[in-house]
C-alpha positions, 0 to 999 in steps of 0.5 A: 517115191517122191512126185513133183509136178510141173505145169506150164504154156509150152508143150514143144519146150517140155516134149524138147527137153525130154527128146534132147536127154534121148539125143544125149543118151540119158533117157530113153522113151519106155512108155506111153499111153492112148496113142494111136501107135506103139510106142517103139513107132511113134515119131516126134511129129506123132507125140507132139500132134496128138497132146496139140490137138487137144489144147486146141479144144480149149485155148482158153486155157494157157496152162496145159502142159503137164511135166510129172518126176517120179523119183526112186530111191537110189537103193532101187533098181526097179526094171521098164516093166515095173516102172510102165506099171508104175506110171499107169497106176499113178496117172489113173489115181491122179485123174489122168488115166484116159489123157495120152501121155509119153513116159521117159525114164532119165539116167542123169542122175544118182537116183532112178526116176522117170518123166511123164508128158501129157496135156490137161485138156480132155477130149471134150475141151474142159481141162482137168483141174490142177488146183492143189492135186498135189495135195488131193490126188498126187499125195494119196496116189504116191502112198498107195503105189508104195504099198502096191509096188513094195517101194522104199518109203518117202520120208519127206525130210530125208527125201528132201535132203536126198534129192535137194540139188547139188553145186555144178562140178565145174570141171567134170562138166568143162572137161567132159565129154562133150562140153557144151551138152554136159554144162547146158544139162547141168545148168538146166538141173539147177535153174529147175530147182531154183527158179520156180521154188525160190522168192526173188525180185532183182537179178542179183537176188537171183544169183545169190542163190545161183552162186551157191551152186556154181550158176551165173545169169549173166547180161555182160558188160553194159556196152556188151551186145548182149546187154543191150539187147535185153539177152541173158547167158548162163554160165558155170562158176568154178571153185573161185567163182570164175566163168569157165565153159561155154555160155548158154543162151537162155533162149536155148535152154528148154523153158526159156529163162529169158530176162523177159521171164525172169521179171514176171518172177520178179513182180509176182515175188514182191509180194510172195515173200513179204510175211517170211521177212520177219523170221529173217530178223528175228534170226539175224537179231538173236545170233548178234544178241546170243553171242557178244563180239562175233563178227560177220564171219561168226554171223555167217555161220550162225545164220547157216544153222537155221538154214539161211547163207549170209552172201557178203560182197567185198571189194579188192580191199575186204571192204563189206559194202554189201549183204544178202540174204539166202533163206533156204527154208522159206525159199527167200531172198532179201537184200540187207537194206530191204529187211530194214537199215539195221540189217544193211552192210554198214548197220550190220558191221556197226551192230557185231562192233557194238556187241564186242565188250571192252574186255574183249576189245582190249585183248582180254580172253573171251567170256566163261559161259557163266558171264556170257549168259549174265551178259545176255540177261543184263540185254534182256533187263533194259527191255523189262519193266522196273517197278522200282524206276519212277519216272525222273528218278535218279534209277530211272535216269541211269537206265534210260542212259544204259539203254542209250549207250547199248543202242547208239 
């Protein structure tokens, strides 16, 4: 079992999102706790007033809408009985036993999981603390149900690669069923998974990653309306990055990804992803260093083996005028220029040009393993100290101009 725990200001956007998988017929309400109803008479008005009336008690406190994932295995198939049993152990171990709170299990995806509401304000008006309970409460909780209830397991490398988000399949959402309510509920998907987990500053930052899984955060042209209102749309991407399908106003889609939004990631990430810039170069260093004469397409691939995408931006021409920077590890994003200039488009071409030994310039095959390696340690030796080099010596001089020519 993995949980993920979501907080945010908007109770309505939340408790919307999961009534609108209802509508959809994705999700059904199987759940819930310390209502003065049953479950199967409770009305939109009745789930929504009882979670208000406690934020009222406490309006200091802006973040105090709680959204908890509890995600199964796909080899279970766990019935409403068992996951209710589930959730109610869960919320008792993490502190929430006595808040109200709507359990809705979700059918959108390969994987059985279920979606709980509920509010972090108690019923005195002081707030339940949130501060590292994944770690604290959540964790412990999540290990001891899957003793409890016999569950698979949750091995976190394995989970992550089970449950990472998935490019849109343009087609099946564009031709489906209903067009407009299978893009925005793909669309949704990935923005969950992207904006609170990654480290952008810009918008074309932002859809460096957003590209990779067939999503546009699009302002249209600068004459457009959209543009000059400040409005933002999202689109769907098909295979060779074309806009299909109908566009889905950020004000429409359940936490509100609005531009205004967006630029409060932008500041606070400014400073979020400053102390993982160093790994960036140094992986982008080694791959041109390793291997002698690769290209940026070689880059590319080498960089995708330690989890980074290399987005290269080219005009009609195939001219690289640009590079960015995916670090899927970390959850970064640079452009080239703000790692420093040798990592910018023009640097970085100069760089693989540079590596190219005469021999391979000229035609020649490709270097044995055997002479790339002494071409490696011969890149090493211009940085070690020679005991024997004196300073203005005729060794010393011929160093000094090895080292000149391999950098400039």
């Amino acid at each position: 079992m993995v949980a993920v725990i979501n907080a945010s200001r908007s109770l309505s956007n939340v408790l919307h999102y999961n009534e609108n998988k209802v509508k959809q017929s994705v999700a059904e309400l199987i759940h819930s706790k310390n209502y003065a109803k049953d479950t199967e008479r409770l009305g939109f008005t009745d789930k929504i007033r009882t979670l208000q009336r406690l934020t009222e008690l406490n309006t200091r406190t802006k973040v105090n809408s709680i959204h908890i994932s509890l995600n199964f295995d796909p080899s279970e198939n766990i019935d409403n009985s068992t996951l209710q049993k589930i959730a109610d152990q869960y919320m008792q171990k993490i502190g929430f036993g006595e808040q109200p709170y709507l359990v809705y299990k979700h059918t959108d995806a390969s994987h059985p999981h279920i979606h709980i509401v509920t509010t972090n304000i108690q019923r005195n008006g002081k707030r339940i603390e949130l501060h590292n309970i994944g770690k604290i409460k959540s964790e412990p909780a999540r290990k001891e149900i899957e003793n409890m209830f016999q569950l698979v397991k949750a091995d976190l490398r394995r989970c992550n690669r089970r449950y990472e988000i998935k490019p849109i399949n343009s087609e099946k959402v564009i031709y489906g069923k209903s067009a407009k309510s299978g893009t925005k509920r793909a669309i949704t998907n990935v923005l969950d998974n992207v904006l609170p987990k990654y480290k952008y500053t810009s918008l074309p930052e932002l859809n460096a990653i957003l590209r990779q899984y067939n999503v546009l955060a699009d302002q249209g042209g600068k004459e457009s309306r959209i543009y000059k209102n400040g409005g933002l749309v999202y689109r769907v991407l098909n295979e060779r990055g074309d806009k299909v399908g109908v566009p889905i106003p950020a004000s429409h889609i359940y936490n509100k990804p609005t531009l205004k939004k967006l630029q409060q990631y932008f500041e606070v990430n400014h400073g979020l992803r400053n102390k993982y810039k160093m790994r960036m170069q140094n992986a982008v260093d080694f791959a041109i260093a390793k291997r002698p004469g690769l290209s940026v397409a070689d880059l590319k691939d080498s960089l995708h083996k330690e989890k980074i995408n290399l987005v290269i931006r080219q005009n009609d021409q195939g001219i690289i005028y640009g590079l960015t920077y995916v670090d899927h590890l970390t959850k970064c994003v640079f452009n080239g220029s703000d790692l420093g200039k040798p990592y910018s488009a023009n640097r970085i071409q100069e760089r693989c040009k540079k590596s190219i030994l005469p021999t391979q310039q000229q035609g020649m095959p490709q270097l044995e393993a055997e002479q790339s390696n002494t071409i490696v340690s011969a890149v090493e030796s211009l940085f070690a100290p020679e005991k024997e080099a004196t300073p203005g010596s005729e060794f010393d001089e011929r160093k000094r101009k090895r080292r000149k020519r391999f950098f400039h």
